[in-house]
Backbone as XML, in Angstrom:
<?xml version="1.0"?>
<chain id="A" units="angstrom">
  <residue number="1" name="UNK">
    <atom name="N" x="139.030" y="115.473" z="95.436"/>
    <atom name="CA" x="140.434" y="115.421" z="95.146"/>
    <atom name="C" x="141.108" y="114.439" z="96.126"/>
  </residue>
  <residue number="2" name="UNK">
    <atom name="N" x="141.952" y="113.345" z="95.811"/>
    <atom name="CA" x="142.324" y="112.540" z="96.305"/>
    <atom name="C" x="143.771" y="112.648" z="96.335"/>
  </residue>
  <residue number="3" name="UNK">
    <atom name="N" x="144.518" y="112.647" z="98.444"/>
    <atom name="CA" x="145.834" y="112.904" z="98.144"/>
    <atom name="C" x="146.213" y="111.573" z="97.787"/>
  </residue>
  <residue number="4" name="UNK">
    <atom name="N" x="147.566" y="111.732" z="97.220"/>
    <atom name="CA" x="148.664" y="110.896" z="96.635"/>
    <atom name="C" x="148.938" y="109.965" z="98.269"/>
  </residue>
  <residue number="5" name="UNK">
    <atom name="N" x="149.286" y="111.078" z="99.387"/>
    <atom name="CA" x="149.900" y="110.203" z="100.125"/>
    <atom name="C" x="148.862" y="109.315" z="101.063"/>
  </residue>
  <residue number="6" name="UNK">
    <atom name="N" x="147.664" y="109.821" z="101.493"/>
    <atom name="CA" x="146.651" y="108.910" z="101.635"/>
    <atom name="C" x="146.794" y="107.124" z="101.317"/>
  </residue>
  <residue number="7" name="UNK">
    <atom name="N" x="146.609" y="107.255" z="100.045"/>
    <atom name="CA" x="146.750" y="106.057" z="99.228"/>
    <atom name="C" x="147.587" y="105.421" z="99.364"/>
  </residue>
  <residue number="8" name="UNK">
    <atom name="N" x="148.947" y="106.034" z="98.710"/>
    <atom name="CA" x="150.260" y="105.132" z="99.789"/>
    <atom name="C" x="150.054" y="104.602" z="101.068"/>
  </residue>
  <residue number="9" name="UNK">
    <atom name="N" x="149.725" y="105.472" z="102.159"/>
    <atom name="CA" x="149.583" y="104.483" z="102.747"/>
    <atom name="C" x="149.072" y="103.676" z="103.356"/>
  </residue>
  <residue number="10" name="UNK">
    <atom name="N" x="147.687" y="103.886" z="102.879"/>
    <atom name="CA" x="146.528" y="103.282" z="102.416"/>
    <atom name="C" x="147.285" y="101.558" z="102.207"/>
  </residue>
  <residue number="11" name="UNK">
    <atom name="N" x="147.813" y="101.480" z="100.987"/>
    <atom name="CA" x="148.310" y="100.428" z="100.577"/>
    <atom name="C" x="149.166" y="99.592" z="101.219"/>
  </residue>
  <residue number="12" name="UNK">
    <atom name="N" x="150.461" y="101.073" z="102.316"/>
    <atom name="CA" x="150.883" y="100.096" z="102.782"/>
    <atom name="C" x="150.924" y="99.604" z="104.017"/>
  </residue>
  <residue number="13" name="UNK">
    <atom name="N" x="149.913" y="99.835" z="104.535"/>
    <atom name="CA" x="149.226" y="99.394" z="106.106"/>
    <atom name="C" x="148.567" y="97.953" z="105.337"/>
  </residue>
  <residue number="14" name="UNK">
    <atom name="N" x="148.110" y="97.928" z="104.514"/>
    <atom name="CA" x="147.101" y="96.130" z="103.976"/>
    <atom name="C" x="148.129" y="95.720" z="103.749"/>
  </residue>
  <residue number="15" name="UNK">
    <atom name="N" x="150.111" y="96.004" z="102.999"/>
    <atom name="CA" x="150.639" y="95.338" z="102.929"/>
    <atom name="C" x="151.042" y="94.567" z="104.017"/>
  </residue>
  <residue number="16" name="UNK">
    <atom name="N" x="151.679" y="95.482" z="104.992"/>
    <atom name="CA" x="152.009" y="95.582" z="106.534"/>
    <atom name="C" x="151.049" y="94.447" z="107.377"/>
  </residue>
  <residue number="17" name="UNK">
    <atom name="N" x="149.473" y="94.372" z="107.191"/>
    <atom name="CA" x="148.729" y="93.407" z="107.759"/>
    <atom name="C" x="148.792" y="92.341" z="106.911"/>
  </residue>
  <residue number="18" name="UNK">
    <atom name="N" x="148.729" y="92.132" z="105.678"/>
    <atom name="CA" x="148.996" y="90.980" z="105.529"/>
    <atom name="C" x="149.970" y="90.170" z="105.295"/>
  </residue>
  <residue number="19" name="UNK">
    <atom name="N" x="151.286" y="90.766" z="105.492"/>
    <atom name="CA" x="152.413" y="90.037" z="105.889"/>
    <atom name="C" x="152.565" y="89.547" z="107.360"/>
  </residue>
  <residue number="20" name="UNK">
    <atom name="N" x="151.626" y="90.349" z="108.232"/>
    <atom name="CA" x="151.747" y="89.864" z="109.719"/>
    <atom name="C" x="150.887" y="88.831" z="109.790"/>
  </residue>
  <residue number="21" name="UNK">
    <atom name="N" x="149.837" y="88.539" z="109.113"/>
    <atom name="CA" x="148.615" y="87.700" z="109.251"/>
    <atom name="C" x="148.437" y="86.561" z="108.240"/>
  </residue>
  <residue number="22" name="UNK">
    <atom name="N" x="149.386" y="86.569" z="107.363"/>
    <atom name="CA" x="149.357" y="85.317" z="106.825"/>
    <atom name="C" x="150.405" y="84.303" z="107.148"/>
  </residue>
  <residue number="23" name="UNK">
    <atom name="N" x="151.544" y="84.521" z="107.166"/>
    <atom name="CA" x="152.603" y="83.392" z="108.097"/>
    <atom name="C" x="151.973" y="82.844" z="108.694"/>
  </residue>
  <residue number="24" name="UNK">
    <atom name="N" x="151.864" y="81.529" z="108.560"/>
    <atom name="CA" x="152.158" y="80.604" z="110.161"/>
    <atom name="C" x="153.203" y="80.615" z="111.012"/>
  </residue>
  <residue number="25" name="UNK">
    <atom name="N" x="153.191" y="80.767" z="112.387"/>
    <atom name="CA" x="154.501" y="80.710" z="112.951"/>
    <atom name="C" x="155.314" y="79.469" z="112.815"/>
  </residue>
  <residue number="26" name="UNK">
    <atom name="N" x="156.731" y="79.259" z="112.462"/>
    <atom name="CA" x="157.463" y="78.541" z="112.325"/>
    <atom name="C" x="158.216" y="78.050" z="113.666"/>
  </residue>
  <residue number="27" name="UNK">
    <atom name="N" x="158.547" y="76.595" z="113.691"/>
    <atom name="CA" x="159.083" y="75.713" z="114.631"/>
    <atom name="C" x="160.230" y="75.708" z="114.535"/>
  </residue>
  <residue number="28" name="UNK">
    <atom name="N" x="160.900" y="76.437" z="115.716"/>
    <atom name="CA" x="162.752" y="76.207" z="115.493"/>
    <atom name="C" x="163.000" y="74.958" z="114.968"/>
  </residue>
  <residue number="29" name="UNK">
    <atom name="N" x="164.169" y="74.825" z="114.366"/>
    <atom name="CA" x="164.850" y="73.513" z="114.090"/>
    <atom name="C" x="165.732" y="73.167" z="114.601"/>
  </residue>
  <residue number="30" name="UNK">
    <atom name="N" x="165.742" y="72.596" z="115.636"/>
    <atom name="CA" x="167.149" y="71.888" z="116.184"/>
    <atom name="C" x="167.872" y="70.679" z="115.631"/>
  </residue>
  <residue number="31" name="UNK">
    <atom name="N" x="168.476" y="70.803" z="115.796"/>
    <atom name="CA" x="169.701" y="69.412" z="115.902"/>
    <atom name="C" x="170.642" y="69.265" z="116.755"/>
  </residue>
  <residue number="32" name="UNK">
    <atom name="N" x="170.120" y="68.422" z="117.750"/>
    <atom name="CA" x="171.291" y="68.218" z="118.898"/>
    <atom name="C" x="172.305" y="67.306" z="117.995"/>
  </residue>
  <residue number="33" name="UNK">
    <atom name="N" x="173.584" y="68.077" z="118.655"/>
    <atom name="CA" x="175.196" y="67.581" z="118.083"/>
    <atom name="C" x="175.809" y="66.466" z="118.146"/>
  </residue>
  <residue number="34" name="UNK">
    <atom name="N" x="174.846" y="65.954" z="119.624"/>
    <atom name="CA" x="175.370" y="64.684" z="120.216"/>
    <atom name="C" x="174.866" y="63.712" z="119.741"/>
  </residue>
  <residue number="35" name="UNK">
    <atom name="N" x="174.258" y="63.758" z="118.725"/>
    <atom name="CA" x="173.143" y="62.072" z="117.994"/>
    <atom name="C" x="173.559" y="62.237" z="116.685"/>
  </residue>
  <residue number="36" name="UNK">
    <atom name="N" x="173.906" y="61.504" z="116.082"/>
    <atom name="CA" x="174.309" y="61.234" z="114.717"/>
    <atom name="C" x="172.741" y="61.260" z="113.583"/>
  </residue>
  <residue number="37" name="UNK">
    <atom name="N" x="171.593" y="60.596" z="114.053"/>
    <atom name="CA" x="170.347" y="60.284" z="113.450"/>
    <atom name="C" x="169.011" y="60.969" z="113.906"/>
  </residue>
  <residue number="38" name="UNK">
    <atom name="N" x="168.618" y="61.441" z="112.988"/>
    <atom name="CA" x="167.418" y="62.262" z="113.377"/>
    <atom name="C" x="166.582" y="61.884" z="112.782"/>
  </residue>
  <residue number="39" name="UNK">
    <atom name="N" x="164.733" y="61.856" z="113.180"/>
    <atom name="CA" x="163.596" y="61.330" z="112.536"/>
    <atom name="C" x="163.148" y="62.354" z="112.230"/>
  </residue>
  <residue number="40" name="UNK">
    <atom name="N" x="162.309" y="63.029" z="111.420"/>
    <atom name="CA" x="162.004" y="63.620" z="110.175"/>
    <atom name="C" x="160.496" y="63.519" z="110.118"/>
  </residue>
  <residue number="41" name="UNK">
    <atom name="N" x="159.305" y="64.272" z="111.351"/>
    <atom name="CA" x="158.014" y="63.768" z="111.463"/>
    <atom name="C" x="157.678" y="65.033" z="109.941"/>
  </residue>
  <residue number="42" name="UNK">
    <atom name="N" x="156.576" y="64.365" z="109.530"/>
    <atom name="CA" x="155.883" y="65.008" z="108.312"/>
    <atom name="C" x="154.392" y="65.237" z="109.315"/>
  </residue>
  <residue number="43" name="UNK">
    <atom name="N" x="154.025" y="66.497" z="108.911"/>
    <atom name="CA" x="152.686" y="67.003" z="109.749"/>
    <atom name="C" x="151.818" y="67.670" z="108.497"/>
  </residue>
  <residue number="44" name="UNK">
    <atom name="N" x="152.653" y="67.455" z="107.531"/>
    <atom name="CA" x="151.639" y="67.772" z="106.290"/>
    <atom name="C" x="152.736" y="67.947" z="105.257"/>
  </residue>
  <residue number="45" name="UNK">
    <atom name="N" x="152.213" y="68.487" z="103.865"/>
    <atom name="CA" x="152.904" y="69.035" z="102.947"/>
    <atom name="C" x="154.300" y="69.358" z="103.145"/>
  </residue>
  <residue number="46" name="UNK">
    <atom name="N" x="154.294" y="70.949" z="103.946"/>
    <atom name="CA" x="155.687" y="71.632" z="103.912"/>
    <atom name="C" x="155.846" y="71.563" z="105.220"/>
  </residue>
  <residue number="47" name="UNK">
    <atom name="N" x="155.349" y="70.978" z="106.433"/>
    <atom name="CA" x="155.039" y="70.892" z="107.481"/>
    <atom name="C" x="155.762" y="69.992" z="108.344"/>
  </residue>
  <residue number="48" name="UNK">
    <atom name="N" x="157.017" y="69.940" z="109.083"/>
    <atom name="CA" x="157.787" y="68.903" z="109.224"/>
    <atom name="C" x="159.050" y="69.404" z="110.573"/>
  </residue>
  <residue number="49" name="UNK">
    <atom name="N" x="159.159" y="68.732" z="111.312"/>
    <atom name="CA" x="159.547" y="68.771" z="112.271"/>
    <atom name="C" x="161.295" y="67.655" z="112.558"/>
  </residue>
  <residue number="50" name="UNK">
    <atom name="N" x="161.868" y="67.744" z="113.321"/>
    <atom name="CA" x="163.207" y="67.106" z="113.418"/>
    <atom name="C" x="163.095" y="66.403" z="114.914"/>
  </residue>
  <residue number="51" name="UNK">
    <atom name="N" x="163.564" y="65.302" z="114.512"/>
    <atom name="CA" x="164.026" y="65.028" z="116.489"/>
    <atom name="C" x="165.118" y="64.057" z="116.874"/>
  </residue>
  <residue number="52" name="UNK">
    <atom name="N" x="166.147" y="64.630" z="117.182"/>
    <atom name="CA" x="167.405" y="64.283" z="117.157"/>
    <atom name="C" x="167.802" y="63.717" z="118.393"/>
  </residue>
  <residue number="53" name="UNK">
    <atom name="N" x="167.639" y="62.871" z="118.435"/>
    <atom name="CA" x="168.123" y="61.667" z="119.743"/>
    <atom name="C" x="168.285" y="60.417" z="119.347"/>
  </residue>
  <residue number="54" name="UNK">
    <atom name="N" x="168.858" y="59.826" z="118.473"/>
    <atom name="CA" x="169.213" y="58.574" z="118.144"/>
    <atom name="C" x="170.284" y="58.173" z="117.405"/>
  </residue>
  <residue number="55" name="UNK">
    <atom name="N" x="170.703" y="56.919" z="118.417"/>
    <atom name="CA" x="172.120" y="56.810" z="118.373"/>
    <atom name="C" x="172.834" y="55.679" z="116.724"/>
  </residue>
  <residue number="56" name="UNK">
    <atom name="N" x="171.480" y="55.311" z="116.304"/>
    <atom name="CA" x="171.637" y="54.639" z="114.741"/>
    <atom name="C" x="170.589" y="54.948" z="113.936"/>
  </residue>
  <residue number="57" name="UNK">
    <atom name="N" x="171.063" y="54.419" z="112.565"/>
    <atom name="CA" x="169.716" y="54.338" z="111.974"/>
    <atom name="C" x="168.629" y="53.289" z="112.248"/>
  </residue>
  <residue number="58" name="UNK">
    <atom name="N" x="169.147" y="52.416" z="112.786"/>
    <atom name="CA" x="167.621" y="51.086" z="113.256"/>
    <atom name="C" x="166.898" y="51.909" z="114.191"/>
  </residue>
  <residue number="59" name="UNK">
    <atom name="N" x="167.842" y="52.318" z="115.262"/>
    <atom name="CA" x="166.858" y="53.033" z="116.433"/>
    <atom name="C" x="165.935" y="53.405" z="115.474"/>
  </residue>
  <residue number="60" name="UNK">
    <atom name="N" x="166.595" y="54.551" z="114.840"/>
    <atom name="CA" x="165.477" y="55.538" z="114.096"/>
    <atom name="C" x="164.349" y="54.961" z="113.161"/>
  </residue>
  <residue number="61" name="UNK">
    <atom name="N" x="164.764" y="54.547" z="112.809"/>
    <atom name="CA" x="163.740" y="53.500" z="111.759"/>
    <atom name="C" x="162.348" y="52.488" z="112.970"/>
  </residue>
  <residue number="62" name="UNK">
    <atom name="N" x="162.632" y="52.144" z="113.669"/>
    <atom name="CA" x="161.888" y="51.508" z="114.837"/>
    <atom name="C" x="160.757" y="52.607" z="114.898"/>
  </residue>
  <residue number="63" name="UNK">
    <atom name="N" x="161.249" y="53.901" z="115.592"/>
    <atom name="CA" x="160.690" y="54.533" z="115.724"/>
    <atom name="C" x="159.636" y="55.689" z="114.683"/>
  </residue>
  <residue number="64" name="UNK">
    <atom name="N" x="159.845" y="55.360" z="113.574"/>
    <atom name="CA" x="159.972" y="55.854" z="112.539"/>
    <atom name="C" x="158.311" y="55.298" z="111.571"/>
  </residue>
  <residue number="65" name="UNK">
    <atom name="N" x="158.599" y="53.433" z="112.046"/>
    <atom name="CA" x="157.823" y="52.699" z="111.754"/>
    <atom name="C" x="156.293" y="53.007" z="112.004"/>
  </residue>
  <residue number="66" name="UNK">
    <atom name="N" x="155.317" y="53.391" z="110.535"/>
    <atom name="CA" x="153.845" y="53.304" z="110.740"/>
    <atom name="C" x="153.516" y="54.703" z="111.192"/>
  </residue>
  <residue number="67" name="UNK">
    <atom name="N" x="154.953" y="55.527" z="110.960"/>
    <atom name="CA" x="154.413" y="57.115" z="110.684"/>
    <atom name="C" x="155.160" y="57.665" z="109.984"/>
  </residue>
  <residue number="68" name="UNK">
    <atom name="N" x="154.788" y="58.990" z="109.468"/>
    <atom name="CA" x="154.593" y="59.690" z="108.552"/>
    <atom name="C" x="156.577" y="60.121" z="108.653"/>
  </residue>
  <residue number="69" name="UNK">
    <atom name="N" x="157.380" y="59.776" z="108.732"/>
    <atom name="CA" x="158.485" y="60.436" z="108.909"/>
    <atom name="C" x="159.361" y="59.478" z="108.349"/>
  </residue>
  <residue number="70" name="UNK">
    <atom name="N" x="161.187" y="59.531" z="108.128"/>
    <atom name="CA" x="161.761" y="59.166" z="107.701"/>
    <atom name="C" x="163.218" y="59.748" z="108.475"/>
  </residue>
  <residue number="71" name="UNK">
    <atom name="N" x="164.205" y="58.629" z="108.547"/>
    <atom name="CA" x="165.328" y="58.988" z="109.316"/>
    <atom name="C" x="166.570" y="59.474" z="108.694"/>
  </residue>
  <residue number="72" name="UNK">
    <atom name="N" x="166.630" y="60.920" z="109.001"/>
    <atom name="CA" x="168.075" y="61.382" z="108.105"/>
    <atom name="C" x="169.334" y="61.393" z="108.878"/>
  </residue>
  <residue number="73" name="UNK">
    <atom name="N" x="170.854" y="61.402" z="108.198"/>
    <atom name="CA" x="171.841" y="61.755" z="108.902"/>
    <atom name="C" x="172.042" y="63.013" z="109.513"/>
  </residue>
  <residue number="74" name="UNK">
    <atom name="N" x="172.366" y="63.334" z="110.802"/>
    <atom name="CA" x="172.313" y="64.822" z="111.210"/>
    <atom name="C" x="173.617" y="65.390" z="111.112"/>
  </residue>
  <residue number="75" name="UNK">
    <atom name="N" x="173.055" y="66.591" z="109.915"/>
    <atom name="CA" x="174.370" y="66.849" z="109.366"/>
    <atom name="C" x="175.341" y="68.193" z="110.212"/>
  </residue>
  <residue number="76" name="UNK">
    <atom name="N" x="174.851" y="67.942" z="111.455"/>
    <atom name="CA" x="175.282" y="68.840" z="112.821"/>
    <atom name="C" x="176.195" y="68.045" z="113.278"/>
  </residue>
  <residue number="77" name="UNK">
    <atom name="N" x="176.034" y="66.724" z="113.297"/>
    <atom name="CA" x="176.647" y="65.992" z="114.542"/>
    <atom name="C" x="178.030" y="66.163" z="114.945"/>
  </residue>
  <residue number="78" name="UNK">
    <atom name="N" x="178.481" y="66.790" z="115.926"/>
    <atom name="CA" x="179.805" y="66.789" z="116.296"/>
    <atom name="C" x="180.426" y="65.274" z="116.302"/>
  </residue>
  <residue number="79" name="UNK">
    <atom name="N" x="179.856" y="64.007" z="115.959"/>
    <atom name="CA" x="180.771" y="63.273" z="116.510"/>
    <atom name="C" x="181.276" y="62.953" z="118.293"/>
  </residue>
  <residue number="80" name="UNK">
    <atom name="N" x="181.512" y="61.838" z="118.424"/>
    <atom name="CA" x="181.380" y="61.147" z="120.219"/>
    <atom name="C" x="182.091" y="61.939" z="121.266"/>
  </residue>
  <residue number="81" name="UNK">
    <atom name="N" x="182.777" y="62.720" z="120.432"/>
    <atom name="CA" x="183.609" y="63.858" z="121.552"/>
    <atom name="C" x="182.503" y="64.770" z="121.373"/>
  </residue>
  <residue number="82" name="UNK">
    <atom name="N" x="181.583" y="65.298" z="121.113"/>
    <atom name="CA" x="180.511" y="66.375" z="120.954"/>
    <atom name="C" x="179.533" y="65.513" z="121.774"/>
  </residue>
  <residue number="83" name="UNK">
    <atom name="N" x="179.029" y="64.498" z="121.974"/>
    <atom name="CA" x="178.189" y="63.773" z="123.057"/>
    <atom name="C" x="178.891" y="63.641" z="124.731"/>
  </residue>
  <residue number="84" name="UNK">
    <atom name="N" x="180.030" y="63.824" z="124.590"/>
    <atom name="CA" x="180.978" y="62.874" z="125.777"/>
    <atom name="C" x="180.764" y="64.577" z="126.174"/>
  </residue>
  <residue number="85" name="UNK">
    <atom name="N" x="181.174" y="65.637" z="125.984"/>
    <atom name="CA" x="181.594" y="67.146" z="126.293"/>
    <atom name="C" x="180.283" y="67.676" z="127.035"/>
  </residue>
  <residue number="86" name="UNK">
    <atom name="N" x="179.228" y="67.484" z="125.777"/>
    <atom name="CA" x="177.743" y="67.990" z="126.643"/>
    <atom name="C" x="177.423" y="67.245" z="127.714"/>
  </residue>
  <residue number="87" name="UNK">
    <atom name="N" x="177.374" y="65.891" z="128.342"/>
    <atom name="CA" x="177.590" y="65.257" z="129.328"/>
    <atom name="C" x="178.656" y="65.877" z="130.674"/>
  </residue>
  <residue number="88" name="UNK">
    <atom name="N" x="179.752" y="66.465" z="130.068"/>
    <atom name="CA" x="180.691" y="66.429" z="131.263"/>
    <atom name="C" x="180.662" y="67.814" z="131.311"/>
  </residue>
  <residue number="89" name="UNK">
    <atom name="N" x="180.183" y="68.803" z="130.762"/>
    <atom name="CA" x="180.507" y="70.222" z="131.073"/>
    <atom name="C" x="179.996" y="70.493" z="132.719"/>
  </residue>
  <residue number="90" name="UNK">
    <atom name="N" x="179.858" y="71.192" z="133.429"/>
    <atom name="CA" x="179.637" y="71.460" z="134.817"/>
    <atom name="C" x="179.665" y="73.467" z="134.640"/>
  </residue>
  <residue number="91" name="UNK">
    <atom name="N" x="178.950" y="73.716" z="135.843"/>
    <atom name="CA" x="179.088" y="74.998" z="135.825"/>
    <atom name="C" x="180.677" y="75.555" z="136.360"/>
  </residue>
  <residue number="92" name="UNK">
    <atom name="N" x="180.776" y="76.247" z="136.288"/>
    <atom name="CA" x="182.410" y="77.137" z="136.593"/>
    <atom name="C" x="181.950" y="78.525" z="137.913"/>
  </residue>
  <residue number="93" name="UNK">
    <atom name="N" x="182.741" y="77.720" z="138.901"/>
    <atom name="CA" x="182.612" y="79.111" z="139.864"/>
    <atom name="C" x="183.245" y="80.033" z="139.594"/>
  </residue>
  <residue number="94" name="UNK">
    <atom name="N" x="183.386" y="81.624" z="139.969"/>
    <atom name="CA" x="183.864" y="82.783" z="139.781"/>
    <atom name="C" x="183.984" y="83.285" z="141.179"/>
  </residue>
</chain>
């Protein structure tokens, strides 16, 4: 005689492991505010990474050149008062 609840959760411990064990861990995505242009590395298929430090699209494209990536607008960018601010902030005594 086979219990009911056995089985349940039977089932849902293999669900439980294989939701932990099949993900790949995922790569934050940043976009710093202060760069208008970001390069766009491709590491495979769905596999793709951001890197936001460039101040045009040529930069980006230079860098861009004879690999797998492509340069998008970063649609974060605060704009030159959002570059000038992260530069000048300082800590604050108390």
């Amino acid at each position: 005689m086979k219990l009911p609840h056995a089985s349940a959760g039977a089932t849902a411990l293999i669900i439980l492991a294989a939701a932990i064990a099949l993900p790949a861990p995922a790569r934050a995505q940043t976009y710093d505010p202060s760069y208008p242009v970001c390069l766009q590395v491709y590491q495979g298929i769905a596999d793709f990474y951001f890197e936001c430090h460039y101040r045009t699209m040529a930069q980006c494209a230079a860098s861009a050149s004879g690999r797998s990536a492509q340069c998008v607008v970063n649609p974060y960018y605060g704009g030159p008062k959002a570059a000038r601010d992260k530069r000048q902030k300082r800590p604050q005594a108390y």
